[in-house]
Steps between C-alpha positions, in 0.01 A plus 500: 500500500790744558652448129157627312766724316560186286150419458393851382746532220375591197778344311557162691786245403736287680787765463342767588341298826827322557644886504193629731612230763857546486437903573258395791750304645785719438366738782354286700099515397428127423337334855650222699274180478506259735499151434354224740760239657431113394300455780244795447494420134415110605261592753319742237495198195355294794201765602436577142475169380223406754318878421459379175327179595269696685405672223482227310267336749287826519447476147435132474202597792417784254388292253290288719278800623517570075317123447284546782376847451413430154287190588327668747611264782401630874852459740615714768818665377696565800481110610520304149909509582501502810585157504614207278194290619232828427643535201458113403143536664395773242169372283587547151237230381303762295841591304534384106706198463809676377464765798478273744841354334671836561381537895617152535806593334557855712453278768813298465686774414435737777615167754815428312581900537393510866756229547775676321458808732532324786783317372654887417421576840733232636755604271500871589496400870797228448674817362430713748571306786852377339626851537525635833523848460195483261283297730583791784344748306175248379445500835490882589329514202224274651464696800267768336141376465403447157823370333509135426757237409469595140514911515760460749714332250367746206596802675811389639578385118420829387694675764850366497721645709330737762818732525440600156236786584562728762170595638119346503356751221747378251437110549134646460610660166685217400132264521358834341255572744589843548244736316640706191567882526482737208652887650633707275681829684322656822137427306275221706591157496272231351500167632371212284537118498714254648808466282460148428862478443738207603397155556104453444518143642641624810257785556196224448641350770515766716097620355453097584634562908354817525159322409549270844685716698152767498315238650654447821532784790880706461547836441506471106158378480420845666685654258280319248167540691623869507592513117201302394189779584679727299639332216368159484634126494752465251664848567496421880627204441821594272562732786541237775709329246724807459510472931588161475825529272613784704460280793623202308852717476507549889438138533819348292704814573485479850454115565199560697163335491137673485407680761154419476537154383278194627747304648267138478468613136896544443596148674240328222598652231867448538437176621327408160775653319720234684274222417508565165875484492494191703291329201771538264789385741615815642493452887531884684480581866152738639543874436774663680472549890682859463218613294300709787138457396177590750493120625777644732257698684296222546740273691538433838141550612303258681220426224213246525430179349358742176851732502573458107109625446577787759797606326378515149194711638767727694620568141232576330384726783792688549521524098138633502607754791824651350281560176254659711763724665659557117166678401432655754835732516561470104165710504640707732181535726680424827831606697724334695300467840245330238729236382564380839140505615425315201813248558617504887792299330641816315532353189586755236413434132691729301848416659421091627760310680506124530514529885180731510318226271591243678381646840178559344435181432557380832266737655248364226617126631460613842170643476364220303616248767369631812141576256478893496527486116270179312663350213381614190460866664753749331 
């Protein structure tokens, strides 16, 4: 994009382009691009190859709702995939002969694919979990709710090396979720678009998290409940996914997990990405003990019989409350004597500590142990 002076030649031969190039890099003007090691660029062949069996399979599904739409057969769309044996339970008996060939075709060929993602699956997590270093950071990764197996490996595959951008905005730039400015001198600035630029797969992936992430308590979905009244879905939810590759950057830059994370949630999915690896041979020990994680906060407390229900609902509370606190001083309607009759705990939002969080959700523990707060009560 930065050598259009090539592309905008009226007279345009190899000489004269060859030329062009030379001058650019005579003083300096061509950019620096950077190329992935062998492990990012095997990690990305990996995630693209099983993208493009999803599509595949979404098009193969396609053409089923084609056959069955223009037959006029009743089904309940959601639920005709939900499952191989639904899918094999579908009543096609009023189809034409050949139709009826095609569904019965579809249907074999959706199973074989199904089976080749999962056996992509166990290859990307084989890979992952053979490289240390990599694994680490699938596991941070994993930490923020919303961000599978899969779109951990996507983004990481897209990302590289971390070091190579030097704040949040410009990883966020670099997915091109940053919104495109037209100023020209002192006159008013227009904002348009998303940029769009850089990998597309990646930023699907990060649409794809933000999707999940919006549906469980954490400051972002505030952001997106906040976003949402104003500009609808699909614009509030770009924006969370901006939030989330800005916070993806603090995340691998600074070796820290979530903040917010659900710490029951973590442990399965990294334990699934371990199981996976296990099925192709590769044997690797549970995630790291030095990675500090919420479940650290809930150790060392006398629990009852029903302690792994209590802390999963001390989560989710103490999720729902810190969101609560985030829109409440991100409108700006209370001060600081507010904040701490709305959270004796003092937990502050807009600068959040790991020790604050996790003191939080003991009192949440607490209270829901000796019964002043019922489960399923934010």
């Amino acid at each position: 994009m930065k050598t259009k002076l090539i592309a905008s030649a009226r007279v345009k031969t190899d000489k004269i382009d060859a030329r062009v190039l030379a001058e650019l890099a005579r003083v300096g003007f061509l950019p620096d691009v950077w190329l992935p090691d062998e492990t990012t660029e095997s990690l990305r062949r990996l995630v693209s190859r099983r993208t493009n069996l999803v599509r595949r399979r979404t098009a193969v599904k396609n053409d089923v709702h084609s056959i069955l739409h223009r037959n006029l057969v009743e089904y309940e769309r959601p639920k005709v995939f939900s499952s191989e044996s639904s899918f094999k339970s579908l009543d096609i008996s009023r189809l034409p002969a050949l139709e009826r060939l095609l569904v019965d075709d579809y249907r074999d060929e959706i199973a074989g694919i199904n089976s080749r993602i999962d056996n992509s699956e166990k290859i990307i997590a084989a890979f992952v979990c053979a490289d240390q270093k990599l694994l680490h950071n699938m596991d941070l990764l994993m930490t923020i709710d919303g961000i599978s197996i899969v779109s951990a490996a996507g983004i990481l595959s897209a990302v590289g090396d971390i070091s190579r951008f030097s704040s949040p905005k410009k990883l966020a730039s670099y997915f091109g979720l940053c919104p495109s400015v037209y100023q020209s001198g002192d006159l008013r600035a227009f904002h348009g678009r998303i940029t769009k630029q850089g990998r597309a797969e990646a930023r699907w992936f990060l649409a794809e998290s933000a999707e999940a992430l919006i549906r469980s308590p954490s400051p972002l979905a505030s952001l997106y409940q906040r976003v949402v009244k104003k500009k609808g879905h699909n614009v509030a939810k770009i924006a969370v996914a901006r939030k989330m590759s800005e916070l993806i950057w603090h995340v691998l830059s600074k070796q820290t997990p979530y903040l917010y994370q659900k710490h029951r949630l973590t442990q399965e999915k990294q334990a699934k990405l371990r199981h996976l690896a296990s099925l192709s041979g590769i044997k690797t020990a549970s995630a790291s003990p030095t990675v500090r994680s919420n479940d650290t906060a809930l150790k060392g407390l006398k629990l009852p019989i029903e302690g792994r229900k209590l802390k999963t609902e001390a989560s989710r509370i103490a999720a729902i409350r810190a969101s609560n606190i985030y829109n409440a001083v991100t409108s700006r309607k209370m001060d600081k004597n507010d904040l701490l009759n709305l959270d004796p705990s003092g937990f502050d939002p807009l600068k959040p500590t790991q020790h604050d969080y996790e003191r939080l959700i003991r009192d949440v523990l607490k209270d829901l142990i000796s019964g002043r707060l019922p489960q399923n009560n934010a």
